[in-house]
Phi, psi and omega in degrees: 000325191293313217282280179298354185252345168304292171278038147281297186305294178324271238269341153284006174261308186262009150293353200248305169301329161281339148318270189319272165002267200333299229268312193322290200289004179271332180322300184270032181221059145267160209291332187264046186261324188290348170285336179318134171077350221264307178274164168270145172310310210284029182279339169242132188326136178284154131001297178271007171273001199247284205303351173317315182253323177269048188354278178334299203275013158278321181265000192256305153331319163301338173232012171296162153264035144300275194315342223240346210293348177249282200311347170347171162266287159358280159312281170315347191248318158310321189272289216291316186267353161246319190255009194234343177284332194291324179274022188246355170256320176234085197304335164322327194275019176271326176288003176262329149283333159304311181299341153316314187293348172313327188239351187250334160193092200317314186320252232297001164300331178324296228259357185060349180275109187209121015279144176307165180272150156348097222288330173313357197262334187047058161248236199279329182302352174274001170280004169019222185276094196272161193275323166310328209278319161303306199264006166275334156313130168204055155133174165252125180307334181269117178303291188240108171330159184172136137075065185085010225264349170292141206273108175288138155205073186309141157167208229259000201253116179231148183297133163222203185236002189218155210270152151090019202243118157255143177238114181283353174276322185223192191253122183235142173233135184286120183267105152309297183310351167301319161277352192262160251236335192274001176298292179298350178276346167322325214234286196261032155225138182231108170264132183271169189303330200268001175070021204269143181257120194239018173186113211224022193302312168322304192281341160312337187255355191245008169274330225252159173293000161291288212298340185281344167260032196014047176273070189290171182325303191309321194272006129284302198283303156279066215287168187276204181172124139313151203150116191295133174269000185200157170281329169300001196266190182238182220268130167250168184288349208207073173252135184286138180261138216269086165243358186022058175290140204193204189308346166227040186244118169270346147320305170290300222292293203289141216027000210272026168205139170236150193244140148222178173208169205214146168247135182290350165213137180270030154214160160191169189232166156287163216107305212262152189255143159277147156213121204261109198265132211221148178223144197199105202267119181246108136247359161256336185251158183257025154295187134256139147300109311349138178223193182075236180281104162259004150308311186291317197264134187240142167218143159212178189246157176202096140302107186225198204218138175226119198267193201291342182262332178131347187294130164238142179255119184271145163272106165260157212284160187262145174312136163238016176040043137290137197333122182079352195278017177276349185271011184258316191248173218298151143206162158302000189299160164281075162284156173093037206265336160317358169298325185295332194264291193321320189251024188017083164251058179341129171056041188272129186278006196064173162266176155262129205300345207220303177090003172228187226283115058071139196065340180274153168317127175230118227239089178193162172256104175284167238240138171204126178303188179303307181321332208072064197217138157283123188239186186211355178275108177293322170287344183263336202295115174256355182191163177252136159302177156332114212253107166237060157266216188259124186254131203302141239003050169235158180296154155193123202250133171230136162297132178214115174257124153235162198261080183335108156284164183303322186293349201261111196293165210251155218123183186270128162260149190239117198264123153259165170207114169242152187237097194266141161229141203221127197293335182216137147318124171307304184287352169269287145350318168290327190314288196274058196338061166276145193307173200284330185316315187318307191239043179293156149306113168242145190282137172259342170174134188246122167242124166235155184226185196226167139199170209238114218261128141278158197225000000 
């Protein structure tokens, strides 16, 4: 017995040392690692030399988070105070953190200035996804794009979508990848050190029924539009427009899940149980819901009931008893607890894991360190929870059975159900005092039905 528990410890000891190998030899093989350093910032055009001639799509851009992917509040409290403080406990994770900057600002990963100064500093690193940066793409090293993968070829040739386009400034040419869905997949599918896909959107859309209809990203997120694309041009029907609206646009945000609900009987008395069935339709993105940083973005459903007097009664969602499903509904539990390592914090006890009404449903995939810790840190991620978010046009049907207390006066009850979102877990955000915008609720979408309490 001694004998076998001796070559236990031996073959979990090198599953452990070959794990850590793993993670080691993964730091330093990203797909976009030959760009550190390969260019000078002024091998690329500043931003505002674009708007001279391309008014619009300059202003339309300026308030996208393309200009913003370094200067974020958000972004900024992230690299600098988890993830560039994470490499400084663990210096193996600096080239892993240096690769943020491949996608959040491409120039200085270029440009070799990494880590970048600060945005307060206003230097080039604060031009985050530039219009030179886009238009200087002319393919992926990568068969399914990840980390950066895009082939830069900065200089006087800028990339486009259209054919037969003269410039006196520079020589332009039509680019198929330009228009195509893995141009954005460079950038927004990510495998973490531990090789884990820890942003996975592209592929999420090339699973789904758009890509099988040939609806790429651009044709939501840059919708067409009549319009001049310059001032000197002539007028086309279908210029694209750079808003790149997405996740923290409540216009985009707001219907993209449509709710309705139903009570299995319109009378009832008290005593007796109702059961209210909610259906939640993702027909507007051609994602998943949440998609993107989903370790940071929470959507839930929050049901109540309001009676003839005005009492409202919250519903927490009925159990569907699947795997992992304790991390879909709402809890007071403690989680994040590697923000204490990260931030050398001794004995740090976590957050609450969620920040919302305790029983509602909650629709994301979490995120888990080496440890099994639930994280929000994507460079940390060693392994994914349970995936419930929404997959573009599916359904996804919950349950809320209540049991009619005696006290709910006879009249019409009115059950609402709202589906709310939010860009950061609330209890993570107040923590690191990132601004509130970030971890407001935003509504996404509202539904109500009625039944009838009798005596």
């Amino acid at each position: 017995m001694a004998e076998w528990k001796l070559m236990l410890g031996i073959i979990l000891m090198c599953v452990v040392v070959l794990g850590v190998g793993s993670l080691q030899s993964q730091e330093n093989k990203w797909a976009g690692e030959e760009l550190l350093g390969k260019y000078r910032y002024d091998r690329f055009e500043k931003p505002k030399k674009c708007l001279t001639c391309h008014e619009d799509i300059y202003r339309q851009w300026e308030q996208s988070m393309m200009s913003q992917a370094y200067t974020h509040h958000w972004d900024e409290i992230e690299y600098f105070d988890l993830a560039v403080q994470h490499a400084k406990v663990k210096p193996e994770l600096k080239p892993v953190v240096d690769g943020c900057n491949g996608c959040h600002t491409p120039l200085a990963y270029m440009a070799g200035d990494v880590t970048p100064p600060r945005p307060e500093k206003n230097s080039r690193a604060n031009e985050s996804v530039s219009c030179d940066v886009c238009h200087t793409i002319i393919g992926s090293k990568e068969g399914t794009p990840v980390n950066f993968s895009y082939i830069s070829s900065p200089g006087k040739t800028k990339y486009g979508n259209r054919e037969g386009v003269e410039s006196p400034e520079h020589k332009t040419v039509y680019l198929d990848f330009v228009r195509e869905a893995e141009f954005c997949g460079t950038c927004h599918n990510e495998k973490d050190p531990y090789g884990v896909w820890v942003k996975s959107t592209q592929i999420e859309w090339n699973e789904g029924p758009y890509s099988k209809q040939g609806v790429p990203c651009h044709r939501c997120h840059m919708p067409a539009a009549p319009g001049k694309n310059a001032k000197m041009s002539q007028i086309h029907e279908d210029v694209a427009q750079h808003l790149f609206h997405g996740a923290h646009d409540p216009g985009k945000v707001g219907g993209a899940v449509e709710i309705r609900i139903h009570p299995n009987v319109r009378e009832t008395e008290p005593g007796y149980p109702v059961v209210l069935t909610a259906q939640l339709f993702n027909g507007k993105c051609g994602h998943k819901v949440p998609s993107g940083s989903v370790e940071d973005r929470i959507m839930w459903l929050h049901v109540e009931a309001i009676d003839a007097k005005g009492k409202i009664y919250h519903l927490p969602v009925d159990k569907k008893g699947f795997e992992g499903e304790e991390y879909t509904i709402a809890s007071d539990v403690l989680a994040y607890q590697d923000l204490g390592d990260i931030m050398e914090i001794p004995d740090f006890k976590g957050l609450p894991r969620d920040g919302v009404p305790v029983g509602d449903r909650i629709f994301r995939m979490p995120y888990f360190d080496s440890q099994g810790r639930m994280t929000i840190c994507q460079w940390n991620t060693a392994s994914l929870g349970t995936d419930y978010r929404i997959g573009p046009r599916e359904t996804k049907i919950e349950k809320y059975t209540w049991n009619i207390p005696d006290e709910v006066p006879e009249g019409k009850v009115i059950v609402r159900a709202t589906m709310y979102y939010s860009k950061l877990v609330k209890p993570v955000g107040d923590f690191l005092k990132v601004p509130e915008d970030e971890t407001e609720a935003m509504l996404v979408n509202t539904a109500e039905t009625t039944f009838e309490i009798y005596y």
